[in-house]
PALUM-755627 format. One record per residue: x negated, y, z negated of N, C-alpha, C, O in turn. Coordinates in steps of 0.1 Angstrom, whole numbers, plus 5000, padded with zeros to 4 digits. Each point is the difference from the previous one (the first is absolute). Layout:
> X,Y,Z,X,Y,Z,X,Y,Z,X,Y,Z
...
% end
This chain:
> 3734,1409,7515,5006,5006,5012,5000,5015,4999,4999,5004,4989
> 5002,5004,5022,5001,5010,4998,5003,5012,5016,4996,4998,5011
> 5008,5010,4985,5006,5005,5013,5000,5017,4996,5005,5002,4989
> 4989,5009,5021,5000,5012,5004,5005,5004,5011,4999,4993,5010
> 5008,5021,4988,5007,4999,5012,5004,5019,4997,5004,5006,4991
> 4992,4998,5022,5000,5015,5003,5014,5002,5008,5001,4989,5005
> 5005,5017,4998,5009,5002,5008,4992,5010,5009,4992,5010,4998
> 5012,4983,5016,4997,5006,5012,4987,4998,5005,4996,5005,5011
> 4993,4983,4978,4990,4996,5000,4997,4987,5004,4992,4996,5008
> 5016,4996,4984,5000,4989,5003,5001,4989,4983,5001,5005,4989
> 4998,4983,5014,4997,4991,4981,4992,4993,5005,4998,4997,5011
> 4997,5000,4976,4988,4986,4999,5005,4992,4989,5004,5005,4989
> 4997,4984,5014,5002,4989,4996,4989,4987,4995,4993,4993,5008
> 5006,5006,4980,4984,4993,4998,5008,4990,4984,5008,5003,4990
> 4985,4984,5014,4999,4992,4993,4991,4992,4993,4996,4991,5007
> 5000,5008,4981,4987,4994,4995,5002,4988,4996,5009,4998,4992
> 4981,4990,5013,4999,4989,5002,4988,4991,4992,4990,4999,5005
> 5011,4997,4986,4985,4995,4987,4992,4990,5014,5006,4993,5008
> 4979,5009,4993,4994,4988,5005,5006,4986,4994,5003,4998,4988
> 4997,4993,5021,5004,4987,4999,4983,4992,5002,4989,5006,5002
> 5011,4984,4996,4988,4990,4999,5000,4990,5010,5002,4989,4995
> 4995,5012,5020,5000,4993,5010,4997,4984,4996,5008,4992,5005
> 4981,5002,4987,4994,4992,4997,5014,4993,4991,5000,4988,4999
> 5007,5018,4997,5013,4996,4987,5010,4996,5007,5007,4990,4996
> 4995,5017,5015,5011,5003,5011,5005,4985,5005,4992,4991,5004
> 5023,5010,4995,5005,4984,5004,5004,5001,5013,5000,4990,5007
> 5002,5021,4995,5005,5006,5017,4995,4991,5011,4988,4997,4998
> 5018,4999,5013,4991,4995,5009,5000,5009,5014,5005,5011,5000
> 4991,4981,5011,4998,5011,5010,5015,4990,5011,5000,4988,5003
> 5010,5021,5000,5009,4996,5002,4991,4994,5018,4992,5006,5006
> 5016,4980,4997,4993,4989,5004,5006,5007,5016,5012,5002,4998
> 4985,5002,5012,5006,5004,5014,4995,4988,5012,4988,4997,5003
> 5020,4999,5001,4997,4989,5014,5007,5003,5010,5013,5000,5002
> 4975,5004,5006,5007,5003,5017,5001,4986,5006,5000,5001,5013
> 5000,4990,4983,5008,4988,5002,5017,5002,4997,5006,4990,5004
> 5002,5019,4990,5007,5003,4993,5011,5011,5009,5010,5002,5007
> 4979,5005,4986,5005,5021,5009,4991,5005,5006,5000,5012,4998
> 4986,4983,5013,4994,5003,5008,5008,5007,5010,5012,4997,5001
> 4981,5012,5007,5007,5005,5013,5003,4988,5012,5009,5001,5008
> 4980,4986,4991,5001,4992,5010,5003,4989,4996,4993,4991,5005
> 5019,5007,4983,5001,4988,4999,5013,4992,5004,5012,5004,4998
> 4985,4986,5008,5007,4993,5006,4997,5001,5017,5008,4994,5007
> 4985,5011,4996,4995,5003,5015,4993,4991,5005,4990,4997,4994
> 5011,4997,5017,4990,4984,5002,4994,5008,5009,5005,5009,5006
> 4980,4986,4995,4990,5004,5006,4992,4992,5008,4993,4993,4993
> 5004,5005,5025,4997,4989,5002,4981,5007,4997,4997,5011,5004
> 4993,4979,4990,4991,5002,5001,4990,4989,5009,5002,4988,4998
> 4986,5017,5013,4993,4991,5003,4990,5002,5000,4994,5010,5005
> 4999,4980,4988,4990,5003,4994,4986,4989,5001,4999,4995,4988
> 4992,5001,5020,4995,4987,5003,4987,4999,4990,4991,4993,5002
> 5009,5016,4985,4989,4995,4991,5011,4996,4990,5011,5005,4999
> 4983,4982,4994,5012,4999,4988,4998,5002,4989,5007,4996,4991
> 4981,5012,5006,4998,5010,4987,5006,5010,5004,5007,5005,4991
> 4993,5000,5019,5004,5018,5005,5015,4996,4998,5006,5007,4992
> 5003,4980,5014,5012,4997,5003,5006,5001,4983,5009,5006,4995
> 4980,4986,4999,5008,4998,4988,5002,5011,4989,5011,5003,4996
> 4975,5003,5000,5000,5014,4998,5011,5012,5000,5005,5006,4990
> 4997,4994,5025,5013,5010,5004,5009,4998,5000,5008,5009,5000
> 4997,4977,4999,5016,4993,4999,5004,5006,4985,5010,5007,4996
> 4975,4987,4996,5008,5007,4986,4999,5011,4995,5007,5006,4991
> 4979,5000,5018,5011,5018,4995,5010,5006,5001,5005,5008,4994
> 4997,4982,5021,5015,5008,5009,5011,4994,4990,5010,5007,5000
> 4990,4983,4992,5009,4992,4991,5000,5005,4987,5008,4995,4992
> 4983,5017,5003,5001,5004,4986,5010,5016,5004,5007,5008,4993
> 4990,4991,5022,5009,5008,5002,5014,5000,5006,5007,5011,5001
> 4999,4974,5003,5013,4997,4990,5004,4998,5018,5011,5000,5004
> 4975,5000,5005,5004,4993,5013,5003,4988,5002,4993,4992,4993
> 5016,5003,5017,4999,4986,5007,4993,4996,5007,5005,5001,5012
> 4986,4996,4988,4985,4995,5005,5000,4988,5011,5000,4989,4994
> 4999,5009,5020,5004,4991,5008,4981,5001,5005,4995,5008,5007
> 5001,4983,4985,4983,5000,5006,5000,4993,5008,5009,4991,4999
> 4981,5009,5013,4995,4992,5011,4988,5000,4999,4995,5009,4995
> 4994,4976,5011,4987,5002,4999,4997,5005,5019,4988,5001,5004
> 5022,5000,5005,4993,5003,5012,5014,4999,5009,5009,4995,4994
> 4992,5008,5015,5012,5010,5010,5012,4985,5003,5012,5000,5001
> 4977,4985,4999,5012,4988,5003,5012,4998,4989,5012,4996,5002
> 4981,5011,4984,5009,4998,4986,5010,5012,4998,5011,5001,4994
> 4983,5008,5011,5008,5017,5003,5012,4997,5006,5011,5003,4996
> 4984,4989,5019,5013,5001,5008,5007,4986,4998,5010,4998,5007
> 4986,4993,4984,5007,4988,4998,5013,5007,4986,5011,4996,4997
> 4982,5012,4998,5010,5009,4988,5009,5016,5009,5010,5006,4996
> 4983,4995,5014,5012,5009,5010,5010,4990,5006,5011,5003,5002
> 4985,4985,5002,5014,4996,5006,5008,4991,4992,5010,4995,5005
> 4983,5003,4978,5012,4992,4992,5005,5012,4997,4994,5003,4989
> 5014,5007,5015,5006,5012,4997,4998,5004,4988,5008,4998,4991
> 4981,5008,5008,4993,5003,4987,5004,5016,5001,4997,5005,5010
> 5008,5001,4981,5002,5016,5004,4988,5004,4994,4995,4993,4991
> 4999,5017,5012,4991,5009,4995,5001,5016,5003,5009,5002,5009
> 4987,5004,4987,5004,5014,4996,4982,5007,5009,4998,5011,5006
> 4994,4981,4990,4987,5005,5000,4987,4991,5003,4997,4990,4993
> 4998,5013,5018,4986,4992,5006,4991,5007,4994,5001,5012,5000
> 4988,4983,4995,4987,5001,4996,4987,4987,5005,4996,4990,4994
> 5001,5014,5018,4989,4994,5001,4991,5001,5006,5000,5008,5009
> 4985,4983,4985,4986,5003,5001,4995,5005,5015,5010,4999,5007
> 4983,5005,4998,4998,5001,5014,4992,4991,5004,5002,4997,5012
> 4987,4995,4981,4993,4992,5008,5000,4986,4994,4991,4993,4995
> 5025,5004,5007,5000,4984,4999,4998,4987,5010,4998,5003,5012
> 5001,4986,4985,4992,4990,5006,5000,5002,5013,4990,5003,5007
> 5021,4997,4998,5005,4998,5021,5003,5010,5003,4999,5001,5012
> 5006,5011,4981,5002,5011,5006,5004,5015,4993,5003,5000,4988
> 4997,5007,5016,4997,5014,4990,5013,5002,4998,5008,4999,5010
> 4998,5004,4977,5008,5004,4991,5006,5012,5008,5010,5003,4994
> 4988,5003,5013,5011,5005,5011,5009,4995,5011,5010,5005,5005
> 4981,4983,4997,5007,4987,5010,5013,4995,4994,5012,4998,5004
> 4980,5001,4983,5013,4992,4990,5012,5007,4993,5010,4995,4995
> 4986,5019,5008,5013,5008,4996,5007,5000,5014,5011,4996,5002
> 4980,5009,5008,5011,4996,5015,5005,4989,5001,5009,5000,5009
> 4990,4990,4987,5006,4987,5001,5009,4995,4989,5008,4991,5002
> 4992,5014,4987,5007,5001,4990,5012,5008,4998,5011,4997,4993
> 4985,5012,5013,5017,5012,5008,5002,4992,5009,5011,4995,4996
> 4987,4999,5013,5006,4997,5010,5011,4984,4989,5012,4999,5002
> 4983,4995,4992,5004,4992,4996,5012,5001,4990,5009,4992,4997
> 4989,5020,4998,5013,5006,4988,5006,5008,5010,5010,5007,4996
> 4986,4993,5018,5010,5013,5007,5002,5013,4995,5011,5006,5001
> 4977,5000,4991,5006,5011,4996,4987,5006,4996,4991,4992,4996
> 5008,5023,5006,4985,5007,4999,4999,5002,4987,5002,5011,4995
> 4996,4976,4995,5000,4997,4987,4988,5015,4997,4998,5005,5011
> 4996,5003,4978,4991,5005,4994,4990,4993,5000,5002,4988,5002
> 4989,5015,4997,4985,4993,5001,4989,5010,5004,5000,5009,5009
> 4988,4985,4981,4988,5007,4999,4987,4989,4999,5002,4990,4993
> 4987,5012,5014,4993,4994,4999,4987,5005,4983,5000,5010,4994
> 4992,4977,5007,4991,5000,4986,4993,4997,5006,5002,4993,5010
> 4983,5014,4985,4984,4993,5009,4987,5006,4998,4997,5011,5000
> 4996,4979,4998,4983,5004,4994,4995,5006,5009,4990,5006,4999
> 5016,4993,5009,4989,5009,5020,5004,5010,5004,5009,5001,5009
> 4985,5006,4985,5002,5015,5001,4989,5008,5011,4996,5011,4997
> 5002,4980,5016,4996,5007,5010,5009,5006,5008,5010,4995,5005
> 4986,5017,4996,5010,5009,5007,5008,4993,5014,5012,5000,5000
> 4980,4993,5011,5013,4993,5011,5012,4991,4986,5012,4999,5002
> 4984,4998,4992,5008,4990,4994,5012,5008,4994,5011,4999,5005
> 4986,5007,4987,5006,5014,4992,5016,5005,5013,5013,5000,4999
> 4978,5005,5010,5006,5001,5014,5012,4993,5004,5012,5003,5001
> 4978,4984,5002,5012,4992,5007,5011,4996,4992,5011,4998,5004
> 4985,5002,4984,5017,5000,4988,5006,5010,5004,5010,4999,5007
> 4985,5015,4989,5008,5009,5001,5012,5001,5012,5013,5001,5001
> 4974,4997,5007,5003,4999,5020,5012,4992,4995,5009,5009,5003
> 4996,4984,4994,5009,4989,4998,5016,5003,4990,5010,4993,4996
> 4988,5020,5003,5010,5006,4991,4998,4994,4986,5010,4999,4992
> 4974,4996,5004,5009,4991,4986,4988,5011,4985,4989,5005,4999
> 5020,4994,4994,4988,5009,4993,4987,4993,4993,5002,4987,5001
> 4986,5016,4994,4993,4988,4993,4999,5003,4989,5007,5009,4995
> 4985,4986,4999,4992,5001,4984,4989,4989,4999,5000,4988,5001
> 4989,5023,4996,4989,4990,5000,4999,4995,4990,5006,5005,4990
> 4985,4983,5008,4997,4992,4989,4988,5004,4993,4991,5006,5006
> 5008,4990,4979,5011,5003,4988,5011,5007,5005,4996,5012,5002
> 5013,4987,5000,5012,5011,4995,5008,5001,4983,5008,4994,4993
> 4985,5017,5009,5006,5000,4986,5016,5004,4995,5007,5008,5007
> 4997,4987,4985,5019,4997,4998,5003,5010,4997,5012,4998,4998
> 4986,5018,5000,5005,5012,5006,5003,4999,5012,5012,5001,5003
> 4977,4998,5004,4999,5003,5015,5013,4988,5008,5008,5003,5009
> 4991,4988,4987,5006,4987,5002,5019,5003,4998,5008,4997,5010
> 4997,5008,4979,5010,5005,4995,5004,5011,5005,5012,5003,4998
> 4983,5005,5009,4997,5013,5006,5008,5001,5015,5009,5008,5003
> 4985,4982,5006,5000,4997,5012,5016,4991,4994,5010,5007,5000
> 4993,4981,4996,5004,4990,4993,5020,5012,5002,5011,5000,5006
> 4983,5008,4984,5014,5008,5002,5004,5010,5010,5012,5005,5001
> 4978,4996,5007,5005,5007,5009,5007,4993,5012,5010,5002,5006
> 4981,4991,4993,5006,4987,5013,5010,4995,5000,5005,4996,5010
> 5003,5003,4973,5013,4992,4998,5008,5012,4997,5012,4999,5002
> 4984,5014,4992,5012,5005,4991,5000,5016,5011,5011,5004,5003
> 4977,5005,5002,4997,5010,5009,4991,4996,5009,4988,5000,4999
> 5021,4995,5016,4988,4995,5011,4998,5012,5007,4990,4999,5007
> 5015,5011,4993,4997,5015,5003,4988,5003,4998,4992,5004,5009
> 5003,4995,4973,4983,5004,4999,4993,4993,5003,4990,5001,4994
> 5011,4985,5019,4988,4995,4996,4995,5005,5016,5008,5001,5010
> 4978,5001,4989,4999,5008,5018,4997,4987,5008,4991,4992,4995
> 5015,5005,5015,4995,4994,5011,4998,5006,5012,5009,5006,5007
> 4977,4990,4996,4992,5008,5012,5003,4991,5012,4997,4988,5000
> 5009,5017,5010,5002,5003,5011,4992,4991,5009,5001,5002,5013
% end
């Protein structure tokens, strides 16, 4: 250890430490689960999702992140889990599912929870009318891949600061 120190200068304070042997080392890497102390855990999330790789996939990312996960494969199972008084916090769904576009199903899914629940649409069709008519629709999107930055990003704003998320007019 050791310490210098000027008046009116300021001290330094320095300690010497022998290398240690990583390979020797019993230490482990302390274990963290946002299942646990995530920002969004315990948050039920209604997802709909009409692929059931895509469906399954995202249920359990949203689940390592310590969400409540209410999956649907298509808008009859959505709104069969909006009227068993299913609370949810957050809509996420596809835009181009079987019978009708995933903005249909957020309009009908608010209407069903009675309340302008959060919601964002997800979607491979990134032609500009399409792009559009989400927006047009007040809902924000994310195209597919979305990657779980991007995902968590939107994810907190929508539940924790709905102020930053822009909706176009």
């Amino acid at each position: 250890m050791g310490l210098r120190s000027r008046p009116g200068h300021g001290s330094i304070f320095s300690v010497t430490v022998p290398f240690g042997n990583i390979w020797h080392s019993e230490g482990g890497d302390a274990e963290i689960s946002e299942t646990v102390a995530g920002e969004f855990v315990g948050v039920p999330v209604l997802l709909v999702e009409d692929d059931d790789i895509l469906r399954r996939s995202m249920t359990q990312l949203l689940q390592r992140w310590g969400i409540e996960v209410h999956a649907a494969a298509n808008e009859d199972e959505a709104l069969r889990l909006a009227r068993a008084d299913t609370q949810v916090r957050l809509i996420i769904a596809d835009y181009n599912l079987t019978s009708r576009t995933g903005v249909e199903v957020v309009r009908e899914l608010r209407k069903a929870f009675g309340a302008e629940t959060p919601a964002f649409i997800v979607t491979a069709d990134a032609e500009p009318k399409v792009l559009d008519g989400i927006r047009g629709a007040g809902l924000p999107v994310l195209i597919k891949p979305a990657s779980p930055p991007r995902l968590r990003v939107l994810m907190h704003n929508l539940l924790f600061e709905p102020g930053q998320v822009h909706r176009p007019e």
